[in-house]
N, C-alpha and C positions, 0 to 999 in steps of 0.2 A: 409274682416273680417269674414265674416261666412265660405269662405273656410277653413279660417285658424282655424277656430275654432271646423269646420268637421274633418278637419286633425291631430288634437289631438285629438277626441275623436276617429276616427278609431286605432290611434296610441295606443289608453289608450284600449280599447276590444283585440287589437290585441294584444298586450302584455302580458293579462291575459290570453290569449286563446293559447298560444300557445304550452303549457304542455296541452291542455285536449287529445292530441290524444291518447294519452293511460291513458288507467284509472289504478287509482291505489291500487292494491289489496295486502291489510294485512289480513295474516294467522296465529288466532295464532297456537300457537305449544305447547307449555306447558305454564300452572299456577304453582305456589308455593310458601308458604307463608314462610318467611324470620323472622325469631326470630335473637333476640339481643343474640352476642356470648356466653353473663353470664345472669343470670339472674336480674333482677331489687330485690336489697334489698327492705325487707319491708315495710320498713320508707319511701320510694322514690313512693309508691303503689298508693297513690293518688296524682296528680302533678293539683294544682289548677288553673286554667284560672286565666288573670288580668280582671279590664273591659275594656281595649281592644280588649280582646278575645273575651270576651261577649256579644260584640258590632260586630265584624267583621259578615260580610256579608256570607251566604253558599254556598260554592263554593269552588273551586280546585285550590292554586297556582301552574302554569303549567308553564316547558320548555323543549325545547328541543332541544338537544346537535347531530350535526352531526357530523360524523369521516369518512373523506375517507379513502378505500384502501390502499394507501400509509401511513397513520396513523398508521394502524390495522392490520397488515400483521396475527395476530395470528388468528385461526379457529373461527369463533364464538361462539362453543360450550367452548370453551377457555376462549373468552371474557364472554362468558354471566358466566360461575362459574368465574371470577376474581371478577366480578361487585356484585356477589351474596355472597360471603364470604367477600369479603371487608363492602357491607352494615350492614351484620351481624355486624362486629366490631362497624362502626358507631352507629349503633343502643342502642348498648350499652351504648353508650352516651348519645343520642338522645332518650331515652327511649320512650319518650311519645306519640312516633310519632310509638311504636309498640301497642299502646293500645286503647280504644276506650272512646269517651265523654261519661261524664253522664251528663242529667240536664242541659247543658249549662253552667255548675260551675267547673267542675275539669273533667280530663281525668284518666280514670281508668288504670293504667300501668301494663295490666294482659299478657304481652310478646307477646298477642295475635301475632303480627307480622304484618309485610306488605307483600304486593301482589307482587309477580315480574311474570313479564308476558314474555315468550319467541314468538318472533312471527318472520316470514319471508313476505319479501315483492318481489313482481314478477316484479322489475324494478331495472335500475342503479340508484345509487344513483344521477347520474348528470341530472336526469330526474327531480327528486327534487331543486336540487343547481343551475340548468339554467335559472328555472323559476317557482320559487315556488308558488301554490295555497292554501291560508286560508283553503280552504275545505279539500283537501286531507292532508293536516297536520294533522287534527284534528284525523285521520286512527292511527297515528303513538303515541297518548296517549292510556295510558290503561284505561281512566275512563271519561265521558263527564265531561268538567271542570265545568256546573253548575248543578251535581248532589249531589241530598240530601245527599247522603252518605257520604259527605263532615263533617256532622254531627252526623250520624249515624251510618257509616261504618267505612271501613278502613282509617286510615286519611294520608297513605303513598301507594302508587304505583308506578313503575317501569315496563316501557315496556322497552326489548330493540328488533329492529326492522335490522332484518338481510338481506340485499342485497346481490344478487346473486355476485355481482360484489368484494364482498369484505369488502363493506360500513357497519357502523352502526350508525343506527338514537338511542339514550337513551330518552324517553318520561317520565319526572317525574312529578309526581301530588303529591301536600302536601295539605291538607286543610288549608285552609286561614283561620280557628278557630284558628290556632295553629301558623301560620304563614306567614309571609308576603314575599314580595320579600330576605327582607336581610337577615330572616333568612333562604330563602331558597339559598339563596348563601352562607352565613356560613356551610347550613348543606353538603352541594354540596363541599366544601374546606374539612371537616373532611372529607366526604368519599374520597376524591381524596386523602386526606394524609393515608389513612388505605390503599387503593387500591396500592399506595406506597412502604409506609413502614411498612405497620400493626397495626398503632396506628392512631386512629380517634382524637389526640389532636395534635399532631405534629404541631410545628410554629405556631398553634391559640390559641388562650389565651380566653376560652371560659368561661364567668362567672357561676355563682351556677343558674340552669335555671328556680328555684324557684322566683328568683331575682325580676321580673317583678311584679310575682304577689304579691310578700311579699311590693313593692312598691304600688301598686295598686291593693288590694283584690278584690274577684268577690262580685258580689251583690245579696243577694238569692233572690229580687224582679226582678232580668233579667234573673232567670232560664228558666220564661214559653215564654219568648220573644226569638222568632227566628231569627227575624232580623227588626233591627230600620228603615234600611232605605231598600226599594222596588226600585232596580236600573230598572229603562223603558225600556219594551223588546219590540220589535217590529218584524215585517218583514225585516232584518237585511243585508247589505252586508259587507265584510273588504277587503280593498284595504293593499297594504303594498305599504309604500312610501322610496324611499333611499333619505335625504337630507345634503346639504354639510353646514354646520353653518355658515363655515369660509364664504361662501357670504351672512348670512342673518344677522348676528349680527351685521353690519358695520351701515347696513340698517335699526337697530334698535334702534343705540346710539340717546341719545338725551342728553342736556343739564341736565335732572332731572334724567336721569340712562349713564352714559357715556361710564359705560362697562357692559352692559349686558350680564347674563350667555347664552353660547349655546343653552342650555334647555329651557329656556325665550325666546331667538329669534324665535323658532323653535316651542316652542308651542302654541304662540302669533300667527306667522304666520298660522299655519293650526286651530286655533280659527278660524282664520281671517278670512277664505275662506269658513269653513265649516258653517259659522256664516253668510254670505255673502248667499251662495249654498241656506241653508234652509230659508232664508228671501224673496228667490223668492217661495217659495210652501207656507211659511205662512208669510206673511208679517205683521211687526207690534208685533210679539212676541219678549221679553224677551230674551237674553240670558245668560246665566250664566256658567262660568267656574268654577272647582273645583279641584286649584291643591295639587296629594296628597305629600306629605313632609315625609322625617324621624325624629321622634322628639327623635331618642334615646340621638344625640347628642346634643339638643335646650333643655330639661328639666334644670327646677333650678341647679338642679344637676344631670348630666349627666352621660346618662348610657353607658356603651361600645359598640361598633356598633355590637359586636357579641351577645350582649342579645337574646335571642329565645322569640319569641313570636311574638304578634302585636302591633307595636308602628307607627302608620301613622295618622296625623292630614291631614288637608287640607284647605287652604283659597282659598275665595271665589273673584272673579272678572265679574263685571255684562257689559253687553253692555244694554242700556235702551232700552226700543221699540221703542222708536224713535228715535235713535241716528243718527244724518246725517257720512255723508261718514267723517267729518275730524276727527270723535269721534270714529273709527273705524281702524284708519291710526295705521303701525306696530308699531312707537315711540309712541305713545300714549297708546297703548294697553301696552308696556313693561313696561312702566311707571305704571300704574295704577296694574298691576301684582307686580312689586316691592314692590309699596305701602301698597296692601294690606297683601304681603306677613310679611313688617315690622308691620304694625298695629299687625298681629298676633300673631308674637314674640314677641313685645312689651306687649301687651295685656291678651292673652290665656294663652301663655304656661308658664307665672308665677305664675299660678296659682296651676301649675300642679308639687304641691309639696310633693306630696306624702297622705294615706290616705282617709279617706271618704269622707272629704270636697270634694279635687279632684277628685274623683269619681264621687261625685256627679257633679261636672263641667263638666268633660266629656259627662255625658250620658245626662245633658242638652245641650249642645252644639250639640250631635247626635240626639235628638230629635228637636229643631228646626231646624237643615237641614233634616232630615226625610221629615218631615212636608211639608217644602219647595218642596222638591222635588215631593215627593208623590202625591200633590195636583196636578201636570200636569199643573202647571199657565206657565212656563219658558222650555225654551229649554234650558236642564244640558245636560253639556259636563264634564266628568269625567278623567280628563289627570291624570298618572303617568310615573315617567320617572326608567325606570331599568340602566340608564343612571352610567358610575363610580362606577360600583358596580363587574367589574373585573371577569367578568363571564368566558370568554376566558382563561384567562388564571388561573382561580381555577379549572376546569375541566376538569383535564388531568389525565386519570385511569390508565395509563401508557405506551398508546400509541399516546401520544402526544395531543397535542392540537386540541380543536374542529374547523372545518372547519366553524361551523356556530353555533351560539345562537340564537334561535329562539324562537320569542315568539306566542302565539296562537290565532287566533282571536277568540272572545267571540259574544255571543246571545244578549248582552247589548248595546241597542241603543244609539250611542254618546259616546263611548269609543275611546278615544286617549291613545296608549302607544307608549312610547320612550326608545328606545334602541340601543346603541351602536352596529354599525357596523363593520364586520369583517376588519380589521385592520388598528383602528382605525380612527377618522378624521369627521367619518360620521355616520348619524344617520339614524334608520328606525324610522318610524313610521306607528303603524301599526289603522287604523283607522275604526272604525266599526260605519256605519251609517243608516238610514233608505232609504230603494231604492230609493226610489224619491228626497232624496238628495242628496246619491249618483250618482245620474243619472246627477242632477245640476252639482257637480263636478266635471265632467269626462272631461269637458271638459273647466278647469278654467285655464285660460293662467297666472294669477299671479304666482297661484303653481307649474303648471307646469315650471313655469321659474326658480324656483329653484327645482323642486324635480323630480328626475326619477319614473314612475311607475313601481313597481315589477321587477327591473333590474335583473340578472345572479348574485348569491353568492360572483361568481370570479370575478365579475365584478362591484360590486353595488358604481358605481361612475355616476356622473352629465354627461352627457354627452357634 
């Protein structure tokens, strides 16, 4: 048993390690700032936060889209003006994503613009796609995804990252003031239809982006608050995991959930482990899951999934500190995930019918999980899954489909995200822990029995 147990962890080092031989160096090349192709009418000048904007955490929603070669045949200088006149149009829509916050209550829409950043990188691209590194990703954004300027600065950025070989990596950061994953997939679908056919509404049916907040006004007592809840930063690593569902959800049915979604199976299981992992360094703690949700489509009345802004709840799933191993078992955890995901809809989000009252239910509801968390009593694991939300194939500027969706690992200790693998079937997940957990985990034969570590782009299947 401890052979085998050596031999995954060499397996799990060697796997990470074997892109470091060449390091990877991004150049940039040119800055320039990107205004919206008309200008923003007057009436449209101040575009106000909901209080879920109010609420969101400061920080950078971050992805990044590869293109091989074969994709891209056009020059880069080519690609990088298609991507940069097509944003223009989009922005036009997106107006507010060219202006800057004021006060944590509304965004100023002075065309200011966003950032597009031209940069070259001194490698192939399959130096990336063979076996990609957390760290060196991070090379290929324009902006560290938990900087203040999230709030302060520009609240759009665009690197696009040129290979000698032909390849291009696009690096987009939106602020998470302003937007969440879905809107950053809506906005990512309008620029792909401008970059098209010149029109940033083409096939998407984008509501009035006022919408959010005219349903939920901002609060002028949550101006001087910058953020409710302090996510745990530590001494951080991120592993990226390839997992296949179709073997784990079988393993999850039970008589009280009998068809478990993918995403339930899948984030139950790496609860399981990393929940396991950290109970050898602190035995006896608390754990607590918090998965986040889209409530565009759960409100009383339901908004379109292309609303712009932030609409993410999340319920909560506890393991006790004492809980023995059967309290722990994967049907047990899916179940109790289901449960309290129904208590929440049942519960929460009737409440969330619009106006002050619900306002004010939101920002109590974010302050007793603040609280929770902040105090440091539980070990919070913070899952969101990017999971169905069609990234692949909205991101296509014209030279085809991205070879990879990738998401970024973050400075936030006990981060789980879930994302759809390139073509289809199978999931990453990309997991950021504290070293000494991950150190526990390196070498967990449950996981590793279903999950590959850090597998090839081309390749990211179970072996």
């Amino acid at each position: 048993m401890r052979k085998e147990q050596e031999d995954l962890r060499i397996s799990a080092y060697t796997s990470l390690s074997l892109n470091m031989t060449i390091e990877l160096k991004v150049e940039v090349v040119a800055k320039e700032t990107i205004r919206p192709s008309s200008p923003t009418p007057d009436h449209l000048k101040n575009f106000n936060f909901s209080v879920f904007d109010q609420l969101s955490p400061i920080l950078y929603t971050s992805v990044l889209l590869f293109y091989t070669s074969h994709a891209s045949a056009s020059s880069p200088r080519h690609r990088s003006s298609h991507l940069k006149s097509s944003l223009s149009k989009a922005l036009a829509r997106f107006y507010p994503l060219a202006g800057r916050i004021r006060d944590n209550l509304y965004i100023d829409c002075d065309d200011g613009g966003a950032e597009f950043v031209d940069a070259k990188v001194n490698c192939h691209i399959s130096h990336i796609l063979d076996r990609p590194c957390p760290v060196s990703l991070c090379k290929l954004l324009p902006i560290d995804t938990e900087s203040p300027e999230a709030s302060t600065g520009r609240l759009l950025l665009v690197q696009a990252n040129a290979f000698g070989c032909g390849g291009l990596a696009v690096g987009i950061c939106v602020s998470h003031k302003i937007a969440d994953a879905s809107t950053l997939t809506t906005f990512i679908k309008a620029w792909s239809a401008a970059a098209h056919l010149g029109d940033a509404i083409v096939g998407i049916e984008i509501p009035p982006l006022d919408m959010a907040s005219a349903r939920f006004p901002p609060l002028v007592e949550l101006a001087a608050i910058s953020a409710m809840v302090v996510l745990p930063k530590a001494r951080c690593v991120t592993r990226r995991y390839v997992l296949d569902p179709a073997k784990i959800t079988p393993l999850a049915a039970s008589e009280a959930v009998p068809e478990p979604t993918q995403v339930e199976a899948v984030a139950a299981l790496v609860w399981r482990r990393v929940a396991c992992a950290s109970r050898k360094n602190n035995p006896g703690r608390q754990s607590l899951l918090s998965q986040a949700v889209n409530l565009r489509g759960r409100l009383p009345e339901p908004l379109p999934q292309t609303t712009v802004g932030n609409f993410v709840g999340g319920f909560k799933v506890e393991i006790p500190s004492q809980a023995e191993e059967r309290e722990m078992e994967l049907k047990k955890l899916v179940s109790d995930m289901r449960e309290a995901k129904r208590e929440y809809f049942d519960n929460y989000t009737p409440r969330l019918t619009g106006g002050e009252a619900s306002c004010m239910t939101i920002v109590e509801a974010a302050t007793k999980f603040g609280t929770l968390i902040n105090s440091g009593a539980v070990d919070f694991y913070n899952c969101s899954s990017w999971c169905g939300f069609g990234l692949y194939k909205a991101a296509d500027f014209g030279w085809g489909t991205p070879a990879w969706v990738s998401s970024v690992g973050v400075e936030y200790k006990n981060s789980i995200v879930l994302v759809d693998a390139r073509g289809g079937g199978m999931i990453e997940v990309w997991l950021t822990l504290s070293q000494a957990d991950m150190d526990s985990l390196d070498a967990d034969e449950e996981l590793l029995r279903f999950a590959s570590l850090n597998p090839s782009v081309s390749g990211s299947c179970i072996a």
